[in-house]
FIMARPA-782968 format. One record per residue: residue number from 1; x, y, z of N, C-alpha, C in turn. Coordinates in steps of 0.02 Angstrom, whole numbers, plus 50000, padded with zeros to 5 digits. Each point is the difference from the previous one (the first is absolute). Last residue first. Example, Ala and Ser with C-alpha at 12.3 -4.5 7.8 and 13.67 -1.06 7.14 Angstrom:
<rs>
<num = 2	n_u = 50642	n_v = 49888	n_w = 50354	ca_u = 50042	ca_v = 50059	ca_w = 50003	c_u = 49961	c_v = 50055	c_w = 50037>
<num = 1	n_u = 50015	n_v = 49714	n_w = 49996	ca_u = 49955	ca_v = 50059	ca_w = 50000	c_u = 50045	c_v = 50060	c_w = 50000>
</rs>
This chain:
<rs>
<num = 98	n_u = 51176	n_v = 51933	n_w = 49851	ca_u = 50032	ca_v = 50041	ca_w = 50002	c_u = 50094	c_v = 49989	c_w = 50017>
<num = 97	n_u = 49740	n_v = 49856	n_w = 49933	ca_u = 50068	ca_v = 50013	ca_w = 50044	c_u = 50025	c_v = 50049	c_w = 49966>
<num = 96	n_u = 49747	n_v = 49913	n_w = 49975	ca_u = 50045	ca_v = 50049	ca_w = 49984	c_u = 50053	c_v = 49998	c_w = 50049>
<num = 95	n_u = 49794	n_v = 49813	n_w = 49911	ca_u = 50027	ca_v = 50018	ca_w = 50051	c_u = 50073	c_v = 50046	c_w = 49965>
<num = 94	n_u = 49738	n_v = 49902	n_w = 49931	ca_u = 50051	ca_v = 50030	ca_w = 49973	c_u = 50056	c_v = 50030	c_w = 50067>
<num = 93	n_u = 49783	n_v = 49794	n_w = 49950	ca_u = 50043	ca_v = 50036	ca_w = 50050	c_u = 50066	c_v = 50035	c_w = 49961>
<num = 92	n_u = 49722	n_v = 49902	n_w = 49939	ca_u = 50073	ca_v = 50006	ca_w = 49962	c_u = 50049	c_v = 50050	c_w = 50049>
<num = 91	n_u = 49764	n_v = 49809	n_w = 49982	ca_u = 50038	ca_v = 50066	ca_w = 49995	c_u = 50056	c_v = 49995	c_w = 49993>
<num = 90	n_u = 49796	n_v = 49836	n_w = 50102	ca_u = 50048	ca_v = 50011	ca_w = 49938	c_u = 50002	c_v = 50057	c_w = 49989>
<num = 89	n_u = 49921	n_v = 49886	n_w = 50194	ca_u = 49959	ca_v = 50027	ca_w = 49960	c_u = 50074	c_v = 49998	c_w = 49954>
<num = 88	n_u = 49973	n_v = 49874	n_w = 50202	ca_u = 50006	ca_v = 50062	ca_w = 50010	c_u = 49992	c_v = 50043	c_w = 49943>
<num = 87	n_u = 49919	n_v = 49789	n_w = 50023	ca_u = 50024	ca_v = 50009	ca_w = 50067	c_u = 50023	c_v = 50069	c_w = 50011>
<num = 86	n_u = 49935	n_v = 49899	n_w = 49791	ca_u = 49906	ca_v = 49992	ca_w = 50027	c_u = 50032	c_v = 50031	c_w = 50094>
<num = 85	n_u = 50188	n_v = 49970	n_w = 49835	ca_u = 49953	ca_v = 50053	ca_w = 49979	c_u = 49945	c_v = 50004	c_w = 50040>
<num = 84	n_u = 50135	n_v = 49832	n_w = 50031	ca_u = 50043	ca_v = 50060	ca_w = 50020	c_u = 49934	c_v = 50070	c_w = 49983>
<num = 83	n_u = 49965	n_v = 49768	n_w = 49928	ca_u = 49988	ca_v = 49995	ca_w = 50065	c_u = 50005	c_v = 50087	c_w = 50038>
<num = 82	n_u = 50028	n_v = 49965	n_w = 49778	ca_u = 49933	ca_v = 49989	ca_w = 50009	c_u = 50012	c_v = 50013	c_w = 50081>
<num = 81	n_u = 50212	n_v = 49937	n_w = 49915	ca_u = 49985	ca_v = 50057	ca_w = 49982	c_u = 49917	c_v = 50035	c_w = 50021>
<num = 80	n_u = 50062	n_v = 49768	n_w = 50023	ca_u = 50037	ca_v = 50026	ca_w = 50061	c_u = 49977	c_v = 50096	c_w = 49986>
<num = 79	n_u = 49934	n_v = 49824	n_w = 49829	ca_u = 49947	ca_v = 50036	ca_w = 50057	c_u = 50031	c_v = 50011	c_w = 50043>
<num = 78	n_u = 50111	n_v = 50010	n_w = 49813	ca_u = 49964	ca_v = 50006	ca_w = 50015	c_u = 49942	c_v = 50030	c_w = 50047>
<num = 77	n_u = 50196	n_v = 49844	n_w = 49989	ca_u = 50020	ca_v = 50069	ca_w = 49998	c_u = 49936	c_v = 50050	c_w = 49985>
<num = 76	n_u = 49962	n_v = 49764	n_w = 49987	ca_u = 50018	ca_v = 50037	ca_w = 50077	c_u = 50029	c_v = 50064	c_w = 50001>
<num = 75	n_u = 49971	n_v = 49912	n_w = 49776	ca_u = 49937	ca_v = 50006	ca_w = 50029	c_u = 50013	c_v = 50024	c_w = 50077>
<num = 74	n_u = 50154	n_v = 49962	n_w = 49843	ca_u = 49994	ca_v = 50069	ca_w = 49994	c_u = 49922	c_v = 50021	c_w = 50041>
<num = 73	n_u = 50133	n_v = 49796	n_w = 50018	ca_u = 50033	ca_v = 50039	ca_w = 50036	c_u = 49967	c_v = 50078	c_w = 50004>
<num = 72	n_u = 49918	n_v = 49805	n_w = 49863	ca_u = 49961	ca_v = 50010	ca_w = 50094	c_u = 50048	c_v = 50044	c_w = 50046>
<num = 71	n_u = 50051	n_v = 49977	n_w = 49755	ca_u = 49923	ca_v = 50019	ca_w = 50013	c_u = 49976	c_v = 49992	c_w = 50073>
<num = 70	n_u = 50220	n_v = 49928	n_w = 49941	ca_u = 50013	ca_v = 50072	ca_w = 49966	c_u = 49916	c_v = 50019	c_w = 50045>
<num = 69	n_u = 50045	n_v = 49769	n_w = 49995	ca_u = 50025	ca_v = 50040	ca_w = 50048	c_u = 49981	c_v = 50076	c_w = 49997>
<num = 68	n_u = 49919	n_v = 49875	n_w = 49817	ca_u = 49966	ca_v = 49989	ca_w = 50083	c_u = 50022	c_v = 50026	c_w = 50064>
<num = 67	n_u = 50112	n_v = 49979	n_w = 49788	ca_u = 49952	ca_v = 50062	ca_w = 50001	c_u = 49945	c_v = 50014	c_w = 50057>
<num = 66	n_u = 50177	n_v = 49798	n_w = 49956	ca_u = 50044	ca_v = 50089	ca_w = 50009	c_u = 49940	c_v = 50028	c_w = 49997>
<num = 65	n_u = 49918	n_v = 49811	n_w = 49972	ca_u = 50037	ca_v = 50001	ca_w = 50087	c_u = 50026	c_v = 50058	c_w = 50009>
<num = 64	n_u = 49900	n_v = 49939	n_w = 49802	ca_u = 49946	ca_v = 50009	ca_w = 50030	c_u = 50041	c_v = 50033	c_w = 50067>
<num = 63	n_u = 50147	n_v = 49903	n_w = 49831	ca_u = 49994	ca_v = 50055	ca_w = 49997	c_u = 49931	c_v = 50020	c_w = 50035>
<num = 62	n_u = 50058	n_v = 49778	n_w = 50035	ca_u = 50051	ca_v = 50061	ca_w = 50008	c_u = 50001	c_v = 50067	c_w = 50008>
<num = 61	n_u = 49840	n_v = 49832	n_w = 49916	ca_u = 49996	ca_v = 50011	ca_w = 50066	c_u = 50040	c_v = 50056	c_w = 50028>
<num = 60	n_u = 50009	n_v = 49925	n_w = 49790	ca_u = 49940	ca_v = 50043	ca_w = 49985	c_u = 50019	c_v = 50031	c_w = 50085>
<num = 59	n_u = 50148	n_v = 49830	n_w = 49942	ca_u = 50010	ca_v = 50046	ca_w = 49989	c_u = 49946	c_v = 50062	c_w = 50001>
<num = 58	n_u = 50003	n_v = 49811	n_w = 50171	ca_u = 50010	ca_v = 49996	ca_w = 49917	c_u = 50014	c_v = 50063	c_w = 49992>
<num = 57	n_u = 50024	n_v = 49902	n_w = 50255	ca_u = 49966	ca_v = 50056	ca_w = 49964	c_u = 50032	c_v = 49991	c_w = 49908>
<num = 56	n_u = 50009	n_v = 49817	n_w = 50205	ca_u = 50009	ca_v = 50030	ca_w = 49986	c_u = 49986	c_v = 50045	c_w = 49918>
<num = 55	n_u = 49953	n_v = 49856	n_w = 50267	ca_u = 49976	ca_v = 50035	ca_w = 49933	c_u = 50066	c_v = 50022	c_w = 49966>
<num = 54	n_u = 50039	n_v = 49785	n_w = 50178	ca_u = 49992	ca_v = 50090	ca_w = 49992	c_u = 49955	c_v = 50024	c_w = 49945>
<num = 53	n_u = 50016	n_v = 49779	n_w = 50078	ca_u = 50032	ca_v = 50013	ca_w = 50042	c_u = 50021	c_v = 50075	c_w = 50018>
<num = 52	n_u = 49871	n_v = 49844	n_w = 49846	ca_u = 50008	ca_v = 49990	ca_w = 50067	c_u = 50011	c_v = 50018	c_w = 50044>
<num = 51	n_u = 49952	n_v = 50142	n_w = 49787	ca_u = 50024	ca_v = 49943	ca_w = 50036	c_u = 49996	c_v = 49983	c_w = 50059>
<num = 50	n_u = 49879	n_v = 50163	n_w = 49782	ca_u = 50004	ca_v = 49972	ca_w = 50055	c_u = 50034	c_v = 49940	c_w = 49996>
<num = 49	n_u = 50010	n_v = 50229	n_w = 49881	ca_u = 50014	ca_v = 49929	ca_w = 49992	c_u = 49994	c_v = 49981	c_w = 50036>
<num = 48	n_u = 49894	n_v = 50238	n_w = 49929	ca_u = 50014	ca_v = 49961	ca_w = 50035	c_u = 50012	c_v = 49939	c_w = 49986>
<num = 47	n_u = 49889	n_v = 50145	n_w = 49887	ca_u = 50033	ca_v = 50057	ca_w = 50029	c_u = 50046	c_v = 49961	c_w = 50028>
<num = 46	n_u = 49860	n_v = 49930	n_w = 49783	ca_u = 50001	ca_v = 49972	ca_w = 50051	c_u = 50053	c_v = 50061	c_w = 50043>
<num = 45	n_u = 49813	n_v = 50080	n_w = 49805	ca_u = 50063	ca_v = 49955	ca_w = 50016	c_u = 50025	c_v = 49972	c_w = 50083>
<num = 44	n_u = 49807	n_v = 50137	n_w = 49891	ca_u = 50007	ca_v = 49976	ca_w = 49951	c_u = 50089	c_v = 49963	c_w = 50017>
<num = 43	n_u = 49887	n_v = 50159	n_w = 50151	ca_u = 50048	ca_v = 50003	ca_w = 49952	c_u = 49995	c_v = 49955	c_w = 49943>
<num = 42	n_u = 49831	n_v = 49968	n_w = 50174	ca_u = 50003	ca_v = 50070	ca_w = 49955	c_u = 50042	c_v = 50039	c_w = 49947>
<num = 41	n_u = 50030	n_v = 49784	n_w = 50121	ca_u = 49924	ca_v = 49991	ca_w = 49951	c_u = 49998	c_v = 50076	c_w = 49971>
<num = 40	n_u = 50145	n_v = 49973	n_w = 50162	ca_u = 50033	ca_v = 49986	ca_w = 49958	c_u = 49960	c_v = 49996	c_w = 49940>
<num = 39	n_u = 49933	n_v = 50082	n_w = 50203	ca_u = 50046	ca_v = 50036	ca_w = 49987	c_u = 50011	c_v = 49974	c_w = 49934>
<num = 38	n_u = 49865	n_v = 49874	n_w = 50107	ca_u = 49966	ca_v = 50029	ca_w = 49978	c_u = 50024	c_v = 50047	c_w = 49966>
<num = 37	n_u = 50154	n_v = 49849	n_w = 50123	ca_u = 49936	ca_v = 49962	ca_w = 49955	c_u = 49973	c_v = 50056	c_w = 49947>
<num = 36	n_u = 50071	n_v = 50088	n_w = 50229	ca_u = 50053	ca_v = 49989	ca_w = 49939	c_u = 49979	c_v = 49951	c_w = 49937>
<num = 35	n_u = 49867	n_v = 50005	n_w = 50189	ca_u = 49991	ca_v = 50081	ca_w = 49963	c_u = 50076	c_v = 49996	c_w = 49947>
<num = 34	n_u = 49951	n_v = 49807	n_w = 50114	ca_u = 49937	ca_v = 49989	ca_w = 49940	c_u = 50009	c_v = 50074	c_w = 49984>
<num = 33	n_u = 50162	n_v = 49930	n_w = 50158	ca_u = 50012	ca_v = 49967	ca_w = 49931	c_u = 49936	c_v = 50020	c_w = 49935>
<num = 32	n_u = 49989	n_v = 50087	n_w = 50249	ca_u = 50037	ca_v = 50047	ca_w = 49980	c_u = 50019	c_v = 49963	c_w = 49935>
<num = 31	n_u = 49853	n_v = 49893	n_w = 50137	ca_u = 49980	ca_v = 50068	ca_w = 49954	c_u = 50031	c_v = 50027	c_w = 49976>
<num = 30	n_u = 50079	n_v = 49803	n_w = 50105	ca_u = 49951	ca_v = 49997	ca_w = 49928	c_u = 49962	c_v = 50057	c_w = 49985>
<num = 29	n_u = 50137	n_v = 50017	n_w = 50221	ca_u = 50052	ca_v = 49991	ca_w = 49904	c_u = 49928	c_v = 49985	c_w = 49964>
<num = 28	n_u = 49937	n_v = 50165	n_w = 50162	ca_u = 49988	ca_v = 49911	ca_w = 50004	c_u = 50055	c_v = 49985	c_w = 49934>
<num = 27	n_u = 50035	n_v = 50251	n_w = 50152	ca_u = 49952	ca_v = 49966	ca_w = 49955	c_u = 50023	c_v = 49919	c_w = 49990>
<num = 26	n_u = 50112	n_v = 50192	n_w = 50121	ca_u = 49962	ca_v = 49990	ca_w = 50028	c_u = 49936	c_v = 49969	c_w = 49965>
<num = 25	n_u = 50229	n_v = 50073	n_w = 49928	ca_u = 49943	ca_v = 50028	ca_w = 49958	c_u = 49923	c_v = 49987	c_w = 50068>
<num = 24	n_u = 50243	n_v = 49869	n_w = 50017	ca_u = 49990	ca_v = 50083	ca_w = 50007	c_u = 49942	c_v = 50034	c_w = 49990>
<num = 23	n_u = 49981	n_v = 49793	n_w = 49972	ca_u = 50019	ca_v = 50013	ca_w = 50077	c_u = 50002	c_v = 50062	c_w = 49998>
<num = 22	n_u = 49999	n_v = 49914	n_w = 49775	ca_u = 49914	ca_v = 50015	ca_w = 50050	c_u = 50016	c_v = 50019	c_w = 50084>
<num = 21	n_u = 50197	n_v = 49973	n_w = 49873	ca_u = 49974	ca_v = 50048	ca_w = 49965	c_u = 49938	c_v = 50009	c_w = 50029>
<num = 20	n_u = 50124	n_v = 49795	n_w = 50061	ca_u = 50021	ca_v = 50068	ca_w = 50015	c_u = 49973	c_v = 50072	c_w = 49982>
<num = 19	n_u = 49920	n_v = 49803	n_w = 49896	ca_u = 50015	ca_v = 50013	ca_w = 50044	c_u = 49976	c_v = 50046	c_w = 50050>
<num = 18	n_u = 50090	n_v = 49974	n_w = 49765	ca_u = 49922	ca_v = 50011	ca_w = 50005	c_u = 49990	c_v = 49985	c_w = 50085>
<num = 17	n_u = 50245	n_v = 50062	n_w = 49892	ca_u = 49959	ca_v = 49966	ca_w = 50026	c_u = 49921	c_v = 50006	c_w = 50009>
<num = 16	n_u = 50191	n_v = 50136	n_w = 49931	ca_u = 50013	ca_v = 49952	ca_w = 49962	c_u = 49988	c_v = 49921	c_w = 50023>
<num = 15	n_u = 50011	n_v = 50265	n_w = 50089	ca_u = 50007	ca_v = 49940	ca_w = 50058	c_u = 50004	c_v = 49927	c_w = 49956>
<num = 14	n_u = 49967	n_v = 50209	n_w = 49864	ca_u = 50023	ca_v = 50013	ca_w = 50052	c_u = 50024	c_v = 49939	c_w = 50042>
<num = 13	n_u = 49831	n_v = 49984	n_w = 49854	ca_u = 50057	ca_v = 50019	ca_w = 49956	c_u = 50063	c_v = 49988	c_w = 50045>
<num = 12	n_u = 49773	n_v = 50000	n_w = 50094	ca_u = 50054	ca_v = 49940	ca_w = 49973	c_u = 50031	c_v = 50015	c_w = 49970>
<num = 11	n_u = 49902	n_v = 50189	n_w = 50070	ca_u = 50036	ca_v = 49968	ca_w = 50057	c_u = 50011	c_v = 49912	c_w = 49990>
<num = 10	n_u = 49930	n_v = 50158	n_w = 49834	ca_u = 50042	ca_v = 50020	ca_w = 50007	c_u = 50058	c_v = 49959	c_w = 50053>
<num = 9	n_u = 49763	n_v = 49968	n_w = 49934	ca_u = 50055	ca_v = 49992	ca_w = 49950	c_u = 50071	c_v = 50019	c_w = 50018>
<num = 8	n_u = 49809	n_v = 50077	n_w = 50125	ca_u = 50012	ca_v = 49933	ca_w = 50009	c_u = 50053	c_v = 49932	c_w = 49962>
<num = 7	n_u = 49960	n_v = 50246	n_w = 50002	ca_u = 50048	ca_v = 50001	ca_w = 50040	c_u = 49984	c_v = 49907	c_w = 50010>
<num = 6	n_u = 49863	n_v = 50092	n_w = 49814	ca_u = 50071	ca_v = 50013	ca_w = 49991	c_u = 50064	c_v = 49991	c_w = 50054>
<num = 5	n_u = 49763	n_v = 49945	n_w = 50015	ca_u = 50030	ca_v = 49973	ca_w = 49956	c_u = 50079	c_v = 50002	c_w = 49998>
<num = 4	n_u = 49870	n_v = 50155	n_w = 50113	ca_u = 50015	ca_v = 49955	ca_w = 50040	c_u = 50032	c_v = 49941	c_w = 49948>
<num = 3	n_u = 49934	n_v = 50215	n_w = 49897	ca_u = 50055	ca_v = 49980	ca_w = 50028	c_u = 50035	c_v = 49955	c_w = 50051>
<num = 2	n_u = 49837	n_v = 49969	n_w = 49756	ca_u = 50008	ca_v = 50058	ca_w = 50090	c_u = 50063	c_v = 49990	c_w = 50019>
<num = 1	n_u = 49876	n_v = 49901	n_w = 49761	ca_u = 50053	ca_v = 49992	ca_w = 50050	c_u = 50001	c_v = 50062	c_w = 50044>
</rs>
């Protein structure tokens, strides 16, 4: 599992549509069902209840959803950090008021 996995999981979790979720994602819903498919083959369980009308997330799924967030928050934080560094270098500003 990577992390596109992980924001692709994330963004049905999220929108609680397969869908909506490829719109956002700029991907084919049947790609985005067969990488969740493969998600679940790897878990050894189902992540997802599909309905008509919404998904909704089992318990395994649930807890995938709190860590998924947690993990792509700590990922953009990250490379925003990466970004900062490769722009002005990393150091340390000590400023003296009187």
């Amino acid at each position: 599992m990577d992390i596109r996995h992980l924001k692709y999981f994330e963004s049905i979790a999220r929108n609680k549509n397969f869908t909506k979720a490829a719109e956002e994602l700029f991907i084919s819903q049947p790609s985005l069902s067969n990488m969740i498919k493969k998600m679940e083959e790897n878990f050894g369980s189902k992540l997802i209840e599909r309905t008509t009308r919404e998904v909704i997330l089992t318990e395994m799924g649930e807890a995938l959803y709190v860590h998924a967030k947690k993990i792509l928050g700590l990922y953009t934080i990250t490379l925003k950090e990466m970004e900062e560094i490769k722009k002005i270098g990393k150091g340390e500003i000590h400023i003296g008021i009187i």
